[in-house]
PQR file with spaces between the fields and no chain letter, atoms N, CA, C, O and H, PARSE charges and radii, in Angstrom:
ATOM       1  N    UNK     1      29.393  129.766 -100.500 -0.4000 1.5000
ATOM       2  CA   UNK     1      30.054  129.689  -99.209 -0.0000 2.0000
ATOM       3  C    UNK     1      31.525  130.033  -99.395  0.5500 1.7000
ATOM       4  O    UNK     1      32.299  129.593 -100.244 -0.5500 1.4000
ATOM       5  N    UNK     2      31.753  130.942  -98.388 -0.4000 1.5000
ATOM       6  CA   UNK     2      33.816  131.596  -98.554 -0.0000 2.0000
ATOM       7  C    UNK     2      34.379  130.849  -97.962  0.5500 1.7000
ATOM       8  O    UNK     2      35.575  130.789  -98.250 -0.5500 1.4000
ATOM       9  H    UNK     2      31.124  131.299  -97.698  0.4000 1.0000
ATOM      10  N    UNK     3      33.912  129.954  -96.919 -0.4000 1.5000
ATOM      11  CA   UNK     3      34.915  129.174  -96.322 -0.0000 2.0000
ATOM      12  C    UNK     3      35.752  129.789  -94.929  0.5500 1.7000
ATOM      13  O    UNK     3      36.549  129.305  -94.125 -0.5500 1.4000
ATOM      14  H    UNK     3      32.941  130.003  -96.685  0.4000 1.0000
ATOM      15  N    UNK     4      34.962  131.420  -95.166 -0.4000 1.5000
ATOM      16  CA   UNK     4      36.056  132.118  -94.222 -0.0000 2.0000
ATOM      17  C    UNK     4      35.115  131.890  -92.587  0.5500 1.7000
ATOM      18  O    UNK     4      33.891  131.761  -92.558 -0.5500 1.4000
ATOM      19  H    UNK     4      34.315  131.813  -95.820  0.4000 1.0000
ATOM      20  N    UNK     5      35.759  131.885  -91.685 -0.4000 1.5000
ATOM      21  CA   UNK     5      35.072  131.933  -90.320 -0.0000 2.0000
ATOM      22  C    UNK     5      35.340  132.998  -89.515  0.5500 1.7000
ATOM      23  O    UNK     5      36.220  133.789  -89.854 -0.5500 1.4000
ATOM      24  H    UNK     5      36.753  131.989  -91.709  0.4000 1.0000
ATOM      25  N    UNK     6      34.766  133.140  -88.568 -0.4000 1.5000
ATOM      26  CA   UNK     6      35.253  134.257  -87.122 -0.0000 2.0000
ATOM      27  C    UNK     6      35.451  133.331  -85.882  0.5500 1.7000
ATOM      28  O    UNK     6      35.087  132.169  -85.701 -0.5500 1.4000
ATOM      29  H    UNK     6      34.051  132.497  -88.293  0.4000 1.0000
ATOM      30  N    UNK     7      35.935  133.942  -85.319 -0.4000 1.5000
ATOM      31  CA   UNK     7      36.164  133.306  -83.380 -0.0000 2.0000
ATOM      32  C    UNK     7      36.442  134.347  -83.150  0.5500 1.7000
ATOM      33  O    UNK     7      37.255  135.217  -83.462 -0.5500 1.4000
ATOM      34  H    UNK     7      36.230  134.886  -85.466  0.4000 1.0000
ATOM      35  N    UNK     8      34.875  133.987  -81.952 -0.4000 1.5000
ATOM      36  CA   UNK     8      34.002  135.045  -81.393 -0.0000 2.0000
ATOM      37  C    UNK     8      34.447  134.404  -79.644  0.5500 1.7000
ATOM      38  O    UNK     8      34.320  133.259  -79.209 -0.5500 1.4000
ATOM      39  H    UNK     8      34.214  133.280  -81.699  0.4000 1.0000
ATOM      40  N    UNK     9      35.050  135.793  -78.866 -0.4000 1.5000
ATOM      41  CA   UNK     9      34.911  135.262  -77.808 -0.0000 2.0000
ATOM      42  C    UNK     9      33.645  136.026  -76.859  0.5500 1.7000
ATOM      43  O    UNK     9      33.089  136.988  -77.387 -0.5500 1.4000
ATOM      44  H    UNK     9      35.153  136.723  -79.219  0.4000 1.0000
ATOM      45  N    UNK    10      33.203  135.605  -75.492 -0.4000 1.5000
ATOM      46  CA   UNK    10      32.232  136.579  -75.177 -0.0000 2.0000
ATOM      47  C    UNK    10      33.191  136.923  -73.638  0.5500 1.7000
ATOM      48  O    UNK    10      33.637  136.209  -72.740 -0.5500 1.4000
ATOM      49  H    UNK    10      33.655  134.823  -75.063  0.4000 1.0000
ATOM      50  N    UNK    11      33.204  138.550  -73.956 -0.4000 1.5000
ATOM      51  CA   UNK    11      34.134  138.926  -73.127 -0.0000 2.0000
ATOM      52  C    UNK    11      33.258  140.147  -72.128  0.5500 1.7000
ATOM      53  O    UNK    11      33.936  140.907  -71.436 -0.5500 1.4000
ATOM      54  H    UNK    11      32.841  139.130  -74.685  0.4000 1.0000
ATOM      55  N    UNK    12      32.009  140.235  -72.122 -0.4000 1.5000
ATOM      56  CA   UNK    12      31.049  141.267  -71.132 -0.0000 2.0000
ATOM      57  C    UNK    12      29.704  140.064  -71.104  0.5500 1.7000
ATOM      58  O    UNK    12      29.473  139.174  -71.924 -0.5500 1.4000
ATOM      59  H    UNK    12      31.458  139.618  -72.684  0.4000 1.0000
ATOM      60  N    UNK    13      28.933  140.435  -69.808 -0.4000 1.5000
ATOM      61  CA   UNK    13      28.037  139.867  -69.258 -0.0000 2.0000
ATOM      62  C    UNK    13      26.568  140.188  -69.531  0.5500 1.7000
ATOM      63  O    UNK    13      26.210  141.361  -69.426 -0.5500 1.4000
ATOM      64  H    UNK    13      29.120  141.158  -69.142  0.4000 1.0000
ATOM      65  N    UNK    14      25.793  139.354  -69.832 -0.4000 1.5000
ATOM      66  CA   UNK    14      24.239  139.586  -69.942 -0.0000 2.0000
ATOM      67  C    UNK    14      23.421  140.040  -69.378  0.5500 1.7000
ATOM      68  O    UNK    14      22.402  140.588  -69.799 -0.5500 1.4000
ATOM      69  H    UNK    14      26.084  138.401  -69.917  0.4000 1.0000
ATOM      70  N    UNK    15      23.906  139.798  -67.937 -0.4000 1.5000
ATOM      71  CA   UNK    15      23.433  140.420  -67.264 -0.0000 2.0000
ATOM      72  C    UNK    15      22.739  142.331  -67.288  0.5500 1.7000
ATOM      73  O    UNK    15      23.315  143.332  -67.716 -0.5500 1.4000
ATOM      74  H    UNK    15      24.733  139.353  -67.594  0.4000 1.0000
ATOM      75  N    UNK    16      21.474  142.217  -66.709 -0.4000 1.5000
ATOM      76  CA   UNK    16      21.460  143.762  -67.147 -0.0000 2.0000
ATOM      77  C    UNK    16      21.142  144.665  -68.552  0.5500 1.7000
ATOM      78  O    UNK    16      20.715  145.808  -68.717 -0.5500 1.4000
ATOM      79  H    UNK    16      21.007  141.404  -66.362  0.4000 1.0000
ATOM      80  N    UNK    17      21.416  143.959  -69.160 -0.4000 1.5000
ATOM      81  CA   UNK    17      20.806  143.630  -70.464 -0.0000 2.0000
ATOM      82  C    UNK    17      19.903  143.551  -71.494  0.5500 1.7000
ATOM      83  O    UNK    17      19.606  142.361  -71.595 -0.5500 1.4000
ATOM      84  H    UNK    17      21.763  143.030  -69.026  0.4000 1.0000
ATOM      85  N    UNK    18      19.300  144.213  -72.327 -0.4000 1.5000
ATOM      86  CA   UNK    18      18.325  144.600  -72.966 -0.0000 2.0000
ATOM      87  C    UNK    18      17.938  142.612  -73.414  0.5500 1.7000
ATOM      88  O    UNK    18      18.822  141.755  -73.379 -0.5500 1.4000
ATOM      89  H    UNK    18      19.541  145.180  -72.245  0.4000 1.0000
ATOM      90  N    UNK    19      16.393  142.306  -73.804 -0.4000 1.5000
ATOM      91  CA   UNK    19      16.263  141.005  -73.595 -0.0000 2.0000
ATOM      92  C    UNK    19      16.880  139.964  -75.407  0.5500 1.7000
ATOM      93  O    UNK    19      17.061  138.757  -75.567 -0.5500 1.4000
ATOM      94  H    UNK    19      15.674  143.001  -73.832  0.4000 1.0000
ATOM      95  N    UNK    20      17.018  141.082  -76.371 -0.4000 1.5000
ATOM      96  CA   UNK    20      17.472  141.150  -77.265 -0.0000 2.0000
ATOM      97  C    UNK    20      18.718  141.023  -77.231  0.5500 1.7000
ATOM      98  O    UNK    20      18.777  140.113  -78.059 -0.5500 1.4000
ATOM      99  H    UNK    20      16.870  142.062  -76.242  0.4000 1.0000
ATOM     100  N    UNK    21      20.128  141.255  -76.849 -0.4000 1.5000
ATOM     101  CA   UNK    21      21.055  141.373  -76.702 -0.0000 2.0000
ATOM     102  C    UNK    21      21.219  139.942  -76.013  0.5500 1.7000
ATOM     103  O    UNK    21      22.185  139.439  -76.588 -0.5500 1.4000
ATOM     104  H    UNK    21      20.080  141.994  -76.177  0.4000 1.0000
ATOM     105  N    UNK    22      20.923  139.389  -75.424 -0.4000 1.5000
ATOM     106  CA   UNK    22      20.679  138.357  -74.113 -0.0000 2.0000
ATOM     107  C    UNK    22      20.760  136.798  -75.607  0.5500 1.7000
ATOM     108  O    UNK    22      21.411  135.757  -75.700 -0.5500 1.4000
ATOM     109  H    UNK    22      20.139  139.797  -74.957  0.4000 1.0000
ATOM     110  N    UNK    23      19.386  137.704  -76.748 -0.4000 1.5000
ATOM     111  CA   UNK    23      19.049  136.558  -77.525 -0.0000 2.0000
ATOM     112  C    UNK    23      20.096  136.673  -79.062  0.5500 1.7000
ATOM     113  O    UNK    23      20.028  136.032  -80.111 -0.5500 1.4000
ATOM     114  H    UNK    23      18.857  138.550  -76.672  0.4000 1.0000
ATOM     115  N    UNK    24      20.794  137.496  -78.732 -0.4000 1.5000
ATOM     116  CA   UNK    24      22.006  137.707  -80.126 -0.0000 2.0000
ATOM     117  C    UNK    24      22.898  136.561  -79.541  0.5500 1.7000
ATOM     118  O    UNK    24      23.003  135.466  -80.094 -0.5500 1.4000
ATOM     119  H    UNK    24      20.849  138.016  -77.880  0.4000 1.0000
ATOM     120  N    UNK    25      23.652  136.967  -78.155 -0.4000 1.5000
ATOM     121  CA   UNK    25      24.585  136.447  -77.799 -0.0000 2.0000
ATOM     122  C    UNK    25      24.530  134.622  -78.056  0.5500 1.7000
ATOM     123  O    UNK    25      25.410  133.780  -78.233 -0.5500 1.4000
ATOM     124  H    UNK    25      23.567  137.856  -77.706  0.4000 1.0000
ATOM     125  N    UNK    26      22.972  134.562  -77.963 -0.4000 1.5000
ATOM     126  CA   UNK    26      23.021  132.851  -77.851 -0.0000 2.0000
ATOM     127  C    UNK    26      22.878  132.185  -79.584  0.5500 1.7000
ATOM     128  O    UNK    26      23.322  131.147  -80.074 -0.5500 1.4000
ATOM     129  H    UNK    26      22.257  135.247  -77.819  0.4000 1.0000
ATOM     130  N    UNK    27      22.032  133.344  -80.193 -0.4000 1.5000
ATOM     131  CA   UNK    27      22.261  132.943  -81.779 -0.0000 2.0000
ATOM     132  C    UNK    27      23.555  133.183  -81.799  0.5500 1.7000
ATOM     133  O    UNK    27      23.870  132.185  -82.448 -0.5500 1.4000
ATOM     134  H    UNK    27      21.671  134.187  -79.795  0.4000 1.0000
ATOM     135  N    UNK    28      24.935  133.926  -81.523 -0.4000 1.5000
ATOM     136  CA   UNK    28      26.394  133.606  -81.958 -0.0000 2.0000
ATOM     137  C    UNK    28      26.569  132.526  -81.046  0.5500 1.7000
ATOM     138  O    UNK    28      27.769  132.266  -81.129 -0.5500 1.4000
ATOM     139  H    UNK    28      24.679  134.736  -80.996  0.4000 1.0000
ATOM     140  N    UNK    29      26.007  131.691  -80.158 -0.4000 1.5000
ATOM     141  CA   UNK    29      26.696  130.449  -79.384 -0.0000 2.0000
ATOM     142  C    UNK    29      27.608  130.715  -78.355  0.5500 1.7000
ATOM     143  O    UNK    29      28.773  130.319  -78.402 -0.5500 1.4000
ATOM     144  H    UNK    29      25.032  131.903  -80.090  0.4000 1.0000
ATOM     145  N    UNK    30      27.080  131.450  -77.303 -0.4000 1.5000
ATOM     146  CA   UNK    30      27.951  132.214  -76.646 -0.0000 2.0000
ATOM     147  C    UNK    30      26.652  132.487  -75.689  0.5500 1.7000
ATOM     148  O    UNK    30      25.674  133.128  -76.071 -0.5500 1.4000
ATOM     149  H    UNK    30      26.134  131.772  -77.264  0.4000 1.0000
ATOM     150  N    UNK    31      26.822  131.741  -74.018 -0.4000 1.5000
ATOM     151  CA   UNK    31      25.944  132.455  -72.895 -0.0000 2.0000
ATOM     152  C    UNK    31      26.996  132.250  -71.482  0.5500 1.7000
ATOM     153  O    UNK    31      26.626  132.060  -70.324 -0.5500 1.4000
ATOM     154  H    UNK    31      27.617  131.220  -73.707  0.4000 1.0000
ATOM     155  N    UNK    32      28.178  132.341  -71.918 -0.4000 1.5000
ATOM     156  CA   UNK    32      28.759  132.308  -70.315 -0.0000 2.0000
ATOM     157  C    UNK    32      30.194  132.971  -70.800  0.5500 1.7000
ATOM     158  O    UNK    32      30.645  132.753  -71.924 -0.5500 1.4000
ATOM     159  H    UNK    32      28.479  132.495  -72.859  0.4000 1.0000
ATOM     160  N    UNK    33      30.971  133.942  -69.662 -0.4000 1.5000
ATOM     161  CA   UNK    33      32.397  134.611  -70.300 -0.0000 2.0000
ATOM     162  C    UNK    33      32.892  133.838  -70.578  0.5500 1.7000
ATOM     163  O    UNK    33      32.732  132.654  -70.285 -0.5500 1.4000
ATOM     164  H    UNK    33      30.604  134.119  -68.749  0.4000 1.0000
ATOM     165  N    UNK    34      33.822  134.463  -71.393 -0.4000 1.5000
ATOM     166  CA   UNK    34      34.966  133.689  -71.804 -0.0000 2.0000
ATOM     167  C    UNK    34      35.051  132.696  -72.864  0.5500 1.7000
ATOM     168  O    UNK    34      36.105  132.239  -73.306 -0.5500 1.4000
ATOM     169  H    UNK    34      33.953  135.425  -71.631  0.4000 1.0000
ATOM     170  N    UNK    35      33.529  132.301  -73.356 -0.4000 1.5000
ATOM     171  CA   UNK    35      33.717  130.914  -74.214 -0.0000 2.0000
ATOM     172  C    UNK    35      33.733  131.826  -75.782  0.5500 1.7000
ATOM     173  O    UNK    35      33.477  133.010  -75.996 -0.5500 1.4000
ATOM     174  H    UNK    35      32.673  132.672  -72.997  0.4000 1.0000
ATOM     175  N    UNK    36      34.093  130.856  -76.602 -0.4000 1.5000
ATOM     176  CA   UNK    36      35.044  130.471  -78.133 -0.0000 2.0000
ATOM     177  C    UNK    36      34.015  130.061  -78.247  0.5500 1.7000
ATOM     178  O    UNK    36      33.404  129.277  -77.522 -0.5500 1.4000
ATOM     179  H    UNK    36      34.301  129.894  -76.428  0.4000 1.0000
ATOM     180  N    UNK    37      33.496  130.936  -79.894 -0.4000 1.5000
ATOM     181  CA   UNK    37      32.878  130.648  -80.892 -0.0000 2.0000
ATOM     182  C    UNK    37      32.809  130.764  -82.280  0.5500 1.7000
ATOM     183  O    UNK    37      32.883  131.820  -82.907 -0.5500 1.4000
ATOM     184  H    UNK    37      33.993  131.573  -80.484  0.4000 1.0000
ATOM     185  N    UNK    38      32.653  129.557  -82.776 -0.4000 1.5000
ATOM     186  CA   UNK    38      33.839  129.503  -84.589 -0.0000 2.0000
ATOM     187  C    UNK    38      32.441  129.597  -85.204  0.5500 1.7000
ATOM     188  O    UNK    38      31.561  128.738  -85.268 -0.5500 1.4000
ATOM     189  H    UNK    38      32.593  128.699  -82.266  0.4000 1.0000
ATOM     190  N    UNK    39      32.467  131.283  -85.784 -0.4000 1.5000
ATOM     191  CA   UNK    39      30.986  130.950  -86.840 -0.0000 2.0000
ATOM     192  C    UNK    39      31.345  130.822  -88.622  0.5500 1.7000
ATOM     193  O    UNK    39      32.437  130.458  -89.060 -0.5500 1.4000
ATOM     194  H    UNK    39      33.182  131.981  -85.732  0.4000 1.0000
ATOM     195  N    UNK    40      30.890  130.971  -88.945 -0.4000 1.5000
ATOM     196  CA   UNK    40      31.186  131.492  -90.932 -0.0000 2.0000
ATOM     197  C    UNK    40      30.937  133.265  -90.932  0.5500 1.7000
ATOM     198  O    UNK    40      30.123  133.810  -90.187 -0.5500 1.4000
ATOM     199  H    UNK    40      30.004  131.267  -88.589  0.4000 1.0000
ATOM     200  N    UNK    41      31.759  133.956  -91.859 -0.4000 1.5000
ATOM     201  CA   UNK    41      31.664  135.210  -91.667 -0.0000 2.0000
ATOM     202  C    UNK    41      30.437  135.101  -92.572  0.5500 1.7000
ATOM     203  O    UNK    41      30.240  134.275  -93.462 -0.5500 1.4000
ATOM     204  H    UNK    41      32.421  133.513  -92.464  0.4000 1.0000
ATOM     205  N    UNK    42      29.697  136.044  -92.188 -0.4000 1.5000
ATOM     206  CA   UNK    42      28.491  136.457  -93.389 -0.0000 2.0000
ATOM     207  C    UNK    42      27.969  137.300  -92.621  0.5500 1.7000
ATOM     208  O    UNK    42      27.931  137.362  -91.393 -0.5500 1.4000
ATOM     209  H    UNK    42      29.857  136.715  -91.465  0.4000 1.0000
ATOM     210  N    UNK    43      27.340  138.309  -93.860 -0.4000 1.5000
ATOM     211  CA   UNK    43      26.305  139.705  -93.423 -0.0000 2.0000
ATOM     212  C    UNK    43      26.138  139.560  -91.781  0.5500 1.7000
ATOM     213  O    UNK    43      26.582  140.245  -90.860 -0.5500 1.4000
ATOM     214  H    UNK    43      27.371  138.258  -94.858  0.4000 1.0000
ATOM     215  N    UNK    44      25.331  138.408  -91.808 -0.4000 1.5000
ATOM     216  CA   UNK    44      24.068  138.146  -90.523 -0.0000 2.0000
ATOM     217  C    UNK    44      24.551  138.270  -89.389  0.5500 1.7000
ATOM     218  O    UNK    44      23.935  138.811  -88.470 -0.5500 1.4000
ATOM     219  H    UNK    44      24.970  137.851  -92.556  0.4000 1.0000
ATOM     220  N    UNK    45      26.125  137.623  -89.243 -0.4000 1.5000
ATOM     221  CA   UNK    45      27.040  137.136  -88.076 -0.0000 2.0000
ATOM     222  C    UNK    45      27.590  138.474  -87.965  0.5500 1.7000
ATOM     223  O    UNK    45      27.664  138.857  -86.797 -0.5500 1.4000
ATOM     224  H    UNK    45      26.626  137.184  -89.989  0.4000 1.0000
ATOM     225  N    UNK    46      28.020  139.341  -88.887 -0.4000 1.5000
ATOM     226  CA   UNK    46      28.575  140.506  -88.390 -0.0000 2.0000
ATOM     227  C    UNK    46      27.781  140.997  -87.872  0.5500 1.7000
ATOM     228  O    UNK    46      28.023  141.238  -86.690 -0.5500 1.4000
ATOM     229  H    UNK    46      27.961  139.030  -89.836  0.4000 1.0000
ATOM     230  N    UNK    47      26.221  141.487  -88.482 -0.4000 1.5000
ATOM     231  CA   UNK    47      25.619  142.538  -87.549 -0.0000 2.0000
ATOM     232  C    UNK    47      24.968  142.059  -86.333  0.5500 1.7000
ATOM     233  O    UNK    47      24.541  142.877  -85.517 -0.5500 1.4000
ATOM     234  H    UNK    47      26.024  141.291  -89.443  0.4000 1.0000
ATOM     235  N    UNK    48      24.839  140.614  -86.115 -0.4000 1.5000
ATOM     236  CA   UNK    48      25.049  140.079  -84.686 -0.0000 2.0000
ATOM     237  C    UNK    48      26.065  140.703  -84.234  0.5500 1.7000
ATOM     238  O    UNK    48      25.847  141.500  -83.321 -0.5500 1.4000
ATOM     239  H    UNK    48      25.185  139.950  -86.778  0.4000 1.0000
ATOM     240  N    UNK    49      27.048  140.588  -84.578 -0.4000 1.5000
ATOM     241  CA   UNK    49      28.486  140.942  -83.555 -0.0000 2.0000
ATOM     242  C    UNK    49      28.136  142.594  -83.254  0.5500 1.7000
ATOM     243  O    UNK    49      28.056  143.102  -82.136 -0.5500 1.4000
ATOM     244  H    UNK    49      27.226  139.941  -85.320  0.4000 1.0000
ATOM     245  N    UNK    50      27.941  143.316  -84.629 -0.4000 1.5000
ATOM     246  CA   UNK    50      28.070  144.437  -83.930 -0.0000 2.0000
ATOM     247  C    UNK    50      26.853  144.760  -83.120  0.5500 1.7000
ATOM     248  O    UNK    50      26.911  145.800  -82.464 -0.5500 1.4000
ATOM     249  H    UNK    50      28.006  142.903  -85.537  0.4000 1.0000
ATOM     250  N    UNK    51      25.802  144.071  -83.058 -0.4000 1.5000
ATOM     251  CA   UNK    51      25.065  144.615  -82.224 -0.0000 2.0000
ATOM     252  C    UNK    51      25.040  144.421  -80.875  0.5500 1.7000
ATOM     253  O    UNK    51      24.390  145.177  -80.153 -0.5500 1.4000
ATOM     254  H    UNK    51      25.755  143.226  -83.591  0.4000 1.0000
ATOM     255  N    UNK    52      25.939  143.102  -80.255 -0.4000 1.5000
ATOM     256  CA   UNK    52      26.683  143.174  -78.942 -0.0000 2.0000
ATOM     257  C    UNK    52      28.355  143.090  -78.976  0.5500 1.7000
ATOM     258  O    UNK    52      29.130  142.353  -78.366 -0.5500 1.4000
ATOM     259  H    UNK    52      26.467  142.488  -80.842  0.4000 1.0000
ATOM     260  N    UNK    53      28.535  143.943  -79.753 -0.4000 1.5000
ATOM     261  CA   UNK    53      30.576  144.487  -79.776 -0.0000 2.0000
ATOM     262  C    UNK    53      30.872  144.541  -78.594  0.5500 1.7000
ATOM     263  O    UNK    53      31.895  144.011  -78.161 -0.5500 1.4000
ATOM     264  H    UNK    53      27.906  144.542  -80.249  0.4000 1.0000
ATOM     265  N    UNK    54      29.845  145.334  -77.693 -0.4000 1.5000
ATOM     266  CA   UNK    54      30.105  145.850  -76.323 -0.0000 2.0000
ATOM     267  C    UNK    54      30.616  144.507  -75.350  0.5500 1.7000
ATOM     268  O    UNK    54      31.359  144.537  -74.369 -0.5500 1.4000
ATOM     269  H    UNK    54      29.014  145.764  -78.045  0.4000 1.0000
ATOM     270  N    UNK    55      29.945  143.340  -75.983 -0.4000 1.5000
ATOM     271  CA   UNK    55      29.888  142.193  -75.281 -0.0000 2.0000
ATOM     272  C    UNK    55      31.014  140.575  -75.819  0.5500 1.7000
ATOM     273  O    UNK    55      31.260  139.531  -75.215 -0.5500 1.4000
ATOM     274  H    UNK    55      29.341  143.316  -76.779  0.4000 1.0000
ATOM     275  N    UNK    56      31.401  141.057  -77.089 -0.4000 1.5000
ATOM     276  CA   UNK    56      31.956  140.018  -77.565 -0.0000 2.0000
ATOM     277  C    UNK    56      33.873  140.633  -78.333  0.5500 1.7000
ATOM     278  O    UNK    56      34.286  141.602  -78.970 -0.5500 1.4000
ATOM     279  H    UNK    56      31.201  141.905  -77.580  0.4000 1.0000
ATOM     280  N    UNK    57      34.187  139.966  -78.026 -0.4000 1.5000
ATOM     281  CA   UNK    57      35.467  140.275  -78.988 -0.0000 2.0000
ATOM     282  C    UNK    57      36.079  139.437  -80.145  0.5500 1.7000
ATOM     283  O    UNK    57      36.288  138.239  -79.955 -0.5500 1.4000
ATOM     284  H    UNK    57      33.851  139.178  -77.509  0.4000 1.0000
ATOM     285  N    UNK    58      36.349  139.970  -81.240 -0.4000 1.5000
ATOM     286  CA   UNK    58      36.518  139.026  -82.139 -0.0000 2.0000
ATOM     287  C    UNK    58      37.965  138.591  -82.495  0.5500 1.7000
ATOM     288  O    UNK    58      38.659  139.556  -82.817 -0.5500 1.4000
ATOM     289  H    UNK    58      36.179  140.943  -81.395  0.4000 1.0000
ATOM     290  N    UNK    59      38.719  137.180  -82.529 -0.4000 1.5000
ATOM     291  CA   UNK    59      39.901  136.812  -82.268 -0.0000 2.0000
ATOM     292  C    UNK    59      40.299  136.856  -83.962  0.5500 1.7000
ATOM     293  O    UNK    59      39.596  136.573  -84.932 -0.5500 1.4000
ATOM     294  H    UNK    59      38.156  136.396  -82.268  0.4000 1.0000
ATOM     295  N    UNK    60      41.753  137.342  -83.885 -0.4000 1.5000
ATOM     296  CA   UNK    60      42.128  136.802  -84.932 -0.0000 2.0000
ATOM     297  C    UNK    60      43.035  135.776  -84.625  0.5500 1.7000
ATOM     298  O    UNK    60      43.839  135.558  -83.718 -0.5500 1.4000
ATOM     299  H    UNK    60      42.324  137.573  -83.097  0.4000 1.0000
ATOM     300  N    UNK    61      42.546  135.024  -85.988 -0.4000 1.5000
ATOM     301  CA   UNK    61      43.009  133.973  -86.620 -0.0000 2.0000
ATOM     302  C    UNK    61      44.421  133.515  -87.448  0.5500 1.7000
ATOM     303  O    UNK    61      44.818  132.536  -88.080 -0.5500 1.4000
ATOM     304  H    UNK    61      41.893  135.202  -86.724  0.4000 1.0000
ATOM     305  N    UNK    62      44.894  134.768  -87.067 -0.4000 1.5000
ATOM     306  CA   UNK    62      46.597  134.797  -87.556 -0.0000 2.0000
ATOM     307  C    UNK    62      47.636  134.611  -87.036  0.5500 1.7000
ATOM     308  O    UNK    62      48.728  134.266  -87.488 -0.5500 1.4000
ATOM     309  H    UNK    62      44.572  135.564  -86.555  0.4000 1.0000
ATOM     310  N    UNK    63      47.116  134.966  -85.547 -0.4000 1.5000
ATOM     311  CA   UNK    63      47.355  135.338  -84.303 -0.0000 2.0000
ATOM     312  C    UNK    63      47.592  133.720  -83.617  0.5500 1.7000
ATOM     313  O    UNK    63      48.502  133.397  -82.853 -0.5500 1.4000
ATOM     314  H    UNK    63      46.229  135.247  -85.180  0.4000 1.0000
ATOM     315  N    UNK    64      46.576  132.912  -84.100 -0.4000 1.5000
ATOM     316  CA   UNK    64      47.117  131.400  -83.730 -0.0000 2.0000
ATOM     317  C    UNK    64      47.769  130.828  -84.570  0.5500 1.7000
ATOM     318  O    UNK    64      47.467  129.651  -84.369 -0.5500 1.4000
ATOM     319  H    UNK    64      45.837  133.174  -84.721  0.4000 1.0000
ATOM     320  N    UNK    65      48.660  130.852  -85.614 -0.4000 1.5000
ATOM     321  CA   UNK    65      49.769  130.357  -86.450 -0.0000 2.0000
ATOM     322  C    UNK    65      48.947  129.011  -87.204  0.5500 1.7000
ATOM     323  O    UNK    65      49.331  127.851  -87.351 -0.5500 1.4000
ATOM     324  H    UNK    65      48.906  131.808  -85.777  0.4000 1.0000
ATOM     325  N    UNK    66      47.631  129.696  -87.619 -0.4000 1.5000
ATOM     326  CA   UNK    66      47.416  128.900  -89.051 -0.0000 2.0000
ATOM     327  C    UNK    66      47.452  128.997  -90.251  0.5500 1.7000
ATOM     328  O    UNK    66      46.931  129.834  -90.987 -0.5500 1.4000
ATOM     329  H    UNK    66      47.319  130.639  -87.500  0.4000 1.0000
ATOM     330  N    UNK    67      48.458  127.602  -90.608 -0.4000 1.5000
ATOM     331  CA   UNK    67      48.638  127.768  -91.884 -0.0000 2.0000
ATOM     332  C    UNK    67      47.752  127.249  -92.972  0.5500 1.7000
ATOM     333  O    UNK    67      47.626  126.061  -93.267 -0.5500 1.4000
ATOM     334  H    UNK    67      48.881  126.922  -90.010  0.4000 1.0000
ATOM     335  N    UNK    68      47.242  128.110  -93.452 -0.4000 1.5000
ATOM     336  CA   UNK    68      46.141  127.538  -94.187 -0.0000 2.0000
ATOM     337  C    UNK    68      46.323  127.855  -95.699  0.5500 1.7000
ATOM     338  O    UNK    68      45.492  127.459  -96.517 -0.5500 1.4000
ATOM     339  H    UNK    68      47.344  129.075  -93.213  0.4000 1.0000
């Protein structure tokens, strides 16, 4: 385990939607705009992300002044 995470926001709608895409969004923890989701980076979580990019945006974490 890296310890490293993502925050995932979901910034496009399900609506309309292939029924797959519908079921990514909820394995990243994410079914309504706008909500924040803190996963662990790994393989799995990225190609979740990229397979709804269209739908999610990914925050950096530098960007909120942690010092870690």
């Amino acid at each position: 385990m890296t310890g490293k995470t993502l925050r995932i926001e979901q910034i496009g709608s399900p609506i309309r939607r292939e029924n797959d895409q519908r079921a990514t969004l909820i394995g990243l923890k994410l079914n309504k705009l706008h909500r924040v989701s803190t996963l662990e980076d790994t393989p799995s979580v990225r190609g979740m992300i990229r397979k709804v990019q269209h739908l999610v945006r990914v925050l950096d974490d530098a960007a909120r002044g942690r010092a870690s």
